[in-house]
TIRO-76385 format. One record per atom (N, C-alpha, C, CB): residue number from 1; residue in three letters; atom name; x, y, z. Coordinates in steps of 0.2 Angstrom, whole numbers. Atoms other than C-alpha are relative to their C-alpha. Glycine has a CB too. Layout:
// residues N
<NUM "Ala" "CA" <X Y Z>> ...
// end
This chain:
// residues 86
<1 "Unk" "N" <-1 4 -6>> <1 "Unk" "CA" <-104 47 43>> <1 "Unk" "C" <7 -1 1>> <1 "Unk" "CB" <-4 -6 0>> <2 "Unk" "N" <-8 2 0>> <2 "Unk" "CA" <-86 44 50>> <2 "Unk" "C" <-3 -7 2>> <2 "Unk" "CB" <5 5 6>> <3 "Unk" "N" <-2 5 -2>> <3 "Unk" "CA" <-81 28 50>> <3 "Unk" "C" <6 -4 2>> <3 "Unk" "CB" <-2 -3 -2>> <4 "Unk" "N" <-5 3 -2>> <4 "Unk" "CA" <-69 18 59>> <4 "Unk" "C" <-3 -2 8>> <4 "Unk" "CB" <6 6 -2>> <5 "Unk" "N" <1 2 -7>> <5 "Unk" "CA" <-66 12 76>> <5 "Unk" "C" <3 5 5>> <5 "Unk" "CB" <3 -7 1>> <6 "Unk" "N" <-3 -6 -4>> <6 "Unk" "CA" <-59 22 91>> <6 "Unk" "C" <6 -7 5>> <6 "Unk" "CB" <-9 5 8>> <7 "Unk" "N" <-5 4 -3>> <7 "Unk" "CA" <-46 6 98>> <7 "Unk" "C" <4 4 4>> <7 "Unk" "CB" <4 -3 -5>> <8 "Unk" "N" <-5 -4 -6>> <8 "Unk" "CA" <-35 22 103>> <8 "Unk" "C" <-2 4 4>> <8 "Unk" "CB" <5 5 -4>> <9 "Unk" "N" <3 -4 -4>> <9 "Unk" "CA" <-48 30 112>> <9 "Unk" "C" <4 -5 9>> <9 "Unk" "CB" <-11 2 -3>> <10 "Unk" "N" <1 3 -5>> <10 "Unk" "CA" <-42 26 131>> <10 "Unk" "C" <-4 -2 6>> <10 "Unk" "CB" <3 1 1>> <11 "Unk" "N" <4 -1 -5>> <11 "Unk" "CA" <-54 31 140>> <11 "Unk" "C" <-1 3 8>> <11 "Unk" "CB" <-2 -4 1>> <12 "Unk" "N" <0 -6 -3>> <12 "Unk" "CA" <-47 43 151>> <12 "Unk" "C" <-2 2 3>> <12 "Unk" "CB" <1 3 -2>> <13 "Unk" "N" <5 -5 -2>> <13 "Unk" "CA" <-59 54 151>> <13 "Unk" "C" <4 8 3>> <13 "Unk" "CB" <-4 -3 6>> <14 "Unk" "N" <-4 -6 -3>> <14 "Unk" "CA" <-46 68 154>> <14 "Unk" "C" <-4 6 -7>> <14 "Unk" "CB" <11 -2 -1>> <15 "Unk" "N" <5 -5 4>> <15 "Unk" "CA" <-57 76 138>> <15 "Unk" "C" <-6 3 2>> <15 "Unk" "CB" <-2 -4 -6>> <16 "Unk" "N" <6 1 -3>> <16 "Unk" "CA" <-72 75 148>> <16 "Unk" "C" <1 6 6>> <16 "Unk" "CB" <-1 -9 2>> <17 "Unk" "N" <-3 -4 -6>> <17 "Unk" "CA" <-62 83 165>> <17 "Unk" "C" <-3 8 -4>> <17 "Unk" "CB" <10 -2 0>> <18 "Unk" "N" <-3 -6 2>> <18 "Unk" "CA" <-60 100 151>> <18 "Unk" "C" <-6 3 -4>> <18 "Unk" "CB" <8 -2 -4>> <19 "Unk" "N" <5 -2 6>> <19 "Unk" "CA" <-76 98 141>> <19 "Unk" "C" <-6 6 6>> <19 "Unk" "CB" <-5 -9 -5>> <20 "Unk" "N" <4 -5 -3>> <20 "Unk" "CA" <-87 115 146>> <20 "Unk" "C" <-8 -2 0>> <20 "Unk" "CB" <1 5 -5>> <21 "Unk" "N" <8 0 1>> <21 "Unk" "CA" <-104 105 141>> <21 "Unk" "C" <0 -7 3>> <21 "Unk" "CB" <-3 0 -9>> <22 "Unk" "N" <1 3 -3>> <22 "Unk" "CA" <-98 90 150>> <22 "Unk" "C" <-5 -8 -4>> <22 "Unk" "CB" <-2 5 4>> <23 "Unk" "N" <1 6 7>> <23 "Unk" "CA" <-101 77 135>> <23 "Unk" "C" <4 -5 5>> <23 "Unk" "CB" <3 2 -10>> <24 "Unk" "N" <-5 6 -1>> <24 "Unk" "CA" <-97 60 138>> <24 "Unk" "C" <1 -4 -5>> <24 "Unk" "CB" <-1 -5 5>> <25 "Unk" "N" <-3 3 5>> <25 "Unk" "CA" <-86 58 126>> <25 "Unk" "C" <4 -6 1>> <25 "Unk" "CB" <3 5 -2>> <26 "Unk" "N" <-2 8 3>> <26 "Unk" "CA" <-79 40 129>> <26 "Unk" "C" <-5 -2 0>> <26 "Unk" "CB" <4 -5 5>> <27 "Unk" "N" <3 5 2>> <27 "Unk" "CA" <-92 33 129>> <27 "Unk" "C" <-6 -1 -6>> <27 "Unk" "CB" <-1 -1 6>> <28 "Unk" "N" <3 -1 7>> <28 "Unk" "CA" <-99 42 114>> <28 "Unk" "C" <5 -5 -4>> <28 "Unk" "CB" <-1 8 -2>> <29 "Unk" "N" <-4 2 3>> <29 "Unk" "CA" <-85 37 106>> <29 "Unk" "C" <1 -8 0>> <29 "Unk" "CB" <4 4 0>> <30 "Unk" "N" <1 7 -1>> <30 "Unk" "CA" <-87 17 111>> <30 "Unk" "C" <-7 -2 -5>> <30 "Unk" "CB" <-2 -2 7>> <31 "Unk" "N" <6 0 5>> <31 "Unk" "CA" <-104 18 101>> <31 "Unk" "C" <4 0 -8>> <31 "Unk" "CB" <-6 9 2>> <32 "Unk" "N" <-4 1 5>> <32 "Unk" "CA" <-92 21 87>> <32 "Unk" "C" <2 -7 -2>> <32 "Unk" "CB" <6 3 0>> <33 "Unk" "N" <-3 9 0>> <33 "Unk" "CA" <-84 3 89>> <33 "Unk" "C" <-4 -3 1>> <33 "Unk" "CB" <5 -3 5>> <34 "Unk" "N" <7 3 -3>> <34 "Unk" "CA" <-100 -3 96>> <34 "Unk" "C" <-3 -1 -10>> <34 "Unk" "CB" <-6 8 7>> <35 "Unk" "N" <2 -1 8>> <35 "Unk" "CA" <-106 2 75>> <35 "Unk" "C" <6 -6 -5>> <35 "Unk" "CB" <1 10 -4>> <36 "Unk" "N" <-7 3 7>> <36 "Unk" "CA" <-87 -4 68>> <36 "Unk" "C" <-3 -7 0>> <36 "Unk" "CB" <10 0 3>> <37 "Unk" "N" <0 6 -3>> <37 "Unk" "CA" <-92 -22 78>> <37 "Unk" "C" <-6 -3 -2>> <37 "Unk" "CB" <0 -1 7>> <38 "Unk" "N" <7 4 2>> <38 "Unk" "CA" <-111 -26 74>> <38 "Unk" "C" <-2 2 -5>> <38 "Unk" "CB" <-7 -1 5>> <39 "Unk" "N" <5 0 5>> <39 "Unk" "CA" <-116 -16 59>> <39 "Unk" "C" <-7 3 2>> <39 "Unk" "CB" <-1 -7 -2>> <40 "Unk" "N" <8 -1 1>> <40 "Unk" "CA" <-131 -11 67>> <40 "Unk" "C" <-2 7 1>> <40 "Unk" "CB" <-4 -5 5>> <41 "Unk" "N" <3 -6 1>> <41 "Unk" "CA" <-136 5 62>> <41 "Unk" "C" <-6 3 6>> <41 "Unk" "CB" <-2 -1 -6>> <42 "Unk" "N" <5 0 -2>> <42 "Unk" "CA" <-153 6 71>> <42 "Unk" "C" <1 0 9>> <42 "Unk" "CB" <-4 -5 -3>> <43 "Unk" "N" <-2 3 -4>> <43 "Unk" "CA" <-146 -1 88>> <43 "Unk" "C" <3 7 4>> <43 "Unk" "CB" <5 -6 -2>> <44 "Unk" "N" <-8 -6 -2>> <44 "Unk" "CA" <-131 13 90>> <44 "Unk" "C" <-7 4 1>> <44 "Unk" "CB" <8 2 -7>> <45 "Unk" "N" <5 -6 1>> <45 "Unk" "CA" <-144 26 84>> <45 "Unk" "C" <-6 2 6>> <45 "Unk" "CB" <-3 -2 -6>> <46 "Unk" "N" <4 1 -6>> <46 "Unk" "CA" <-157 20 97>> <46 "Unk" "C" <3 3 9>> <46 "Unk" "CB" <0 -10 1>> <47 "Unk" "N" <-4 -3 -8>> <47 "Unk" "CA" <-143 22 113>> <47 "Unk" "C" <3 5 0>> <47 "Unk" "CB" <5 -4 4>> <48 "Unk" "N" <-2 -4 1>> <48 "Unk" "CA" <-137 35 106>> <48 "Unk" "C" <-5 7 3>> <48 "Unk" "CB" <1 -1 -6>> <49 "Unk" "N" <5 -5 -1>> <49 "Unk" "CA" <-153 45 108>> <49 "Unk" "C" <-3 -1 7>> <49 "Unk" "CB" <-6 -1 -5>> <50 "Unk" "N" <1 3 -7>> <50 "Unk" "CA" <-159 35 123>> <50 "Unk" "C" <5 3 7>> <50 "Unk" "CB" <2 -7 -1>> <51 "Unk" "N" <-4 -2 -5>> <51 "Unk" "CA" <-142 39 133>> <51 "Unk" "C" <4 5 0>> <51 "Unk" "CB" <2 -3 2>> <52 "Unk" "N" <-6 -5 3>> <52 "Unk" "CA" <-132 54 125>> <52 "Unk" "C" <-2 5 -2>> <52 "Unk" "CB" <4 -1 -5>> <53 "Unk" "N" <1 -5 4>> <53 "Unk" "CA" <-141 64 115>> <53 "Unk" "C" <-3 7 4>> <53 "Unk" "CB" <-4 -2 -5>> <54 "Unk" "N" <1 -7 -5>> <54 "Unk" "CA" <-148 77 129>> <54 "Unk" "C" <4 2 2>> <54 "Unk" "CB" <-3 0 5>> <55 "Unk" "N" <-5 -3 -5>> <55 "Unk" "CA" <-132 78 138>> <55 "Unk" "C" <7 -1 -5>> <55 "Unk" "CB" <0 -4 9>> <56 "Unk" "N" <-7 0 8>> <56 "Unk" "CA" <-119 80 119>> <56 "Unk" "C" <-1 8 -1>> <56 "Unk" "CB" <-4 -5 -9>> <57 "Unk" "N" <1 -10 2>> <57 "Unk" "CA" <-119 101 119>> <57 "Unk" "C" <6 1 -3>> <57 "Unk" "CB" <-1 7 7>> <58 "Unk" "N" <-6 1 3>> <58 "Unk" "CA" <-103 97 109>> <58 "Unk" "C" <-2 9 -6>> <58 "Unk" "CB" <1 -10 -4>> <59 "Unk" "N" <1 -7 5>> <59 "Unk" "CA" <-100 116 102>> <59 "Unk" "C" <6 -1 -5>> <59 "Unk" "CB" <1 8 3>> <60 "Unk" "N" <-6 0 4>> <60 "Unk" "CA" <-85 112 92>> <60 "Unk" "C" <6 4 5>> <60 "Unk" "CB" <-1 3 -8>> <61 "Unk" "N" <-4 -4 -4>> <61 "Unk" "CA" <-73 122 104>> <61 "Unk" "C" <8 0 0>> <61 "Unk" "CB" <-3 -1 6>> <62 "Unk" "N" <-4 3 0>> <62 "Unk" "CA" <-59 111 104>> <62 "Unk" "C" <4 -1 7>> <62 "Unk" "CB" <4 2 -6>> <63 "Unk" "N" <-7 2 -5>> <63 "Unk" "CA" <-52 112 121>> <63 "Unk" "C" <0 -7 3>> <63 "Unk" "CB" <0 4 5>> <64 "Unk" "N" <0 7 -3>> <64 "Unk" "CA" <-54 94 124>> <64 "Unk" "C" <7 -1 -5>> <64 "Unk" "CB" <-7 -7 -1>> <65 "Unk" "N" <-7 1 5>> <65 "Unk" "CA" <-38 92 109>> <65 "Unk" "C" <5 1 4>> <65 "Unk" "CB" <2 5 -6>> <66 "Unk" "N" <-8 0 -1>> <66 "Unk" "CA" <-23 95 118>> <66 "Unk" "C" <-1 -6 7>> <66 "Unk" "CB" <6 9 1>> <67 "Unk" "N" <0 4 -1>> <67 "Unk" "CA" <-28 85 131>> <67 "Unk" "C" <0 -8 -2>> <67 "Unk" "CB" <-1 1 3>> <68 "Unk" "N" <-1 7 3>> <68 "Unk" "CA" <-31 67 121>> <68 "Unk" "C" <8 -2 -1>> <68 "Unk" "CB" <-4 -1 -7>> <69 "Unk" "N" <-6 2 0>> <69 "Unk" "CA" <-16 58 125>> <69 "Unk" "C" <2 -3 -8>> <69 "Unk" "CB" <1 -6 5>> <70 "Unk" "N" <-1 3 4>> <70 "Unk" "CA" <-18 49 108>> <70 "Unk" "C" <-2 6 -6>> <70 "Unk" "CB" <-3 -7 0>> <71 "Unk" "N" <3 -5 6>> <71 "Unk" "CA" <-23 64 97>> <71 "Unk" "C" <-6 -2 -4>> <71 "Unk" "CB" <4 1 -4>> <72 "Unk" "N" <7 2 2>> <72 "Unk" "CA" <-40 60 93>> <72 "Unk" "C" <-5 8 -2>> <72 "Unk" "CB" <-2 -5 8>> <73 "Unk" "N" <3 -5 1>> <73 "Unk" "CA" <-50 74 85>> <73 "Unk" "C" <-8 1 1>> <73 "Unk" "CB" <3 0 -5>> <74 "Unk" "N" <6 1 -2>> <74 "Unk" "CA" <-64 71 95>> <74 "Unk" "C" <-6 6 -1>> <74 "Unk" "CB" <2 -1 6>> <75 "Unk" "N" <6 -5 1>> <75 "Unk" "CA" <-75 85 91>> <75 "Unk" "C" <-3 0 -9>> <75 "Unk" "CB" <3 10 1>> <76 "Unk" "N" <1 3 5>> <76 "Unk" "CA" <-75 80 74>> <76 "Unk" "C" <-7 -7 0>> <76 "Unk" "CB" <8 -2 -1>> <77 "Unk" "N" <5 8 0>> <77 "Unk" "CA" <-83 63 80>> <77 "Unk" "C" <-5 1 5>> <77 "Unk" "CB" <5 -7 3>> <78 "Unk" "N" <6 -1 -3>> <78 "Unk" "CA" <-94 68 92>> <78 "Unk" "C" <-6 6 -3>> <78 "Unk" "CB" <3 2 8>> <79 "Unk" "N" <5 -3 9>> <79 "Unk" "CA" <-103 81 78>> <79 "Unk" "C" <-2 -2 -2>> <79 "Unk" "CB" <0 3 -6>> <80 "Unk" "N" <3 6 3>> <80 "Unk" "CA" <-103 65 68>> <80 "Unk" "C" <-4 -3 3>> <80 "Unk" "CB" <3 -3 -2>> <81 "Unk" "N" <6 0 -5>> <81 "Unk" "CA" <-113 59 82>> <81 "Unk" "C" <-4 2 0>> <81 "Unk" "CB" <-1 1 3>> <82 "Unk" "N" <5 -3 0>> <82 "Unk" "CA" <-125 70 84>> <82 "Unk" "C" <-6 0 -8>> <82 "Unk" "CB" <4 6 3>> <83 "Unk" "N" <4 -2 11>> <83 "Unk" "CA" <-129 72 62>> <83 "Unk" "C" <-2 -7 0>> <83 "Unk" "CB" <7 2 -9>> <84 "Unk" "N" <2 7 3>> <84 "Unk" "CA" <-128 52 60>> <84 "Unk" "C" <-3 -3 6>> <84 "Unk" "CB" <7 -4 -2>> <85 "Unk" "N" <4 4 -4>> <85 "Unk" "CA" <-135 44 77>> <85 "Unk" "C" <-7 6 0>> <85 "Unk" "CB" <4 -2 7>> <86 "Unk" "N" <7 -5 -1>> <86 "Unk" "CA" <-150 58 79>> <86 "Unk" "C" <-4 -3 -4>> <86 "Unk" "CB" <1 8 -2>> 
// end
């Protein structure tokens, strides 16, 4: 499981603009900080499945990278997603 918070994620969504599968990746990646904040395992994992997990076709592809203003290796974290919230 990755941990940490996403603080530098801005939410943009200029990753989102570029992603072929059309993931919504801010607001996967809030579910991160959403975990950093309460601890609650079960919770995240619940809305995770509830509101992401159908529409996450995250292939690893990378072309959301050079758009993140902050360099955020988002494909990385939204995999981790998928393995650890599923």
């Amino acid at each position: 499981m990755i941990s940490g918070t996403h603080k530098d994620c801005t939410k943009c969504r200029y990753c989102e603009k570029i992603c072929p599968e059309n993931s919504p990746i801010a607001d996967i990646m809030e579910l991160f900080n959403e975990l950093a904040r309460t601890k609650d395992v079960d919770t995240v994992r619940e809305k995770f499945d509830r509101e992401y997990r159908k529409i996450t076709g995250c292939v690893n592809c990378g072309r959301c990278l050079p758009y993140c203003p902050v360099k955020i290796n988002i494909p990385s974290y939204i995999l981790a997603a998928k393995e650890d919230f599923e």
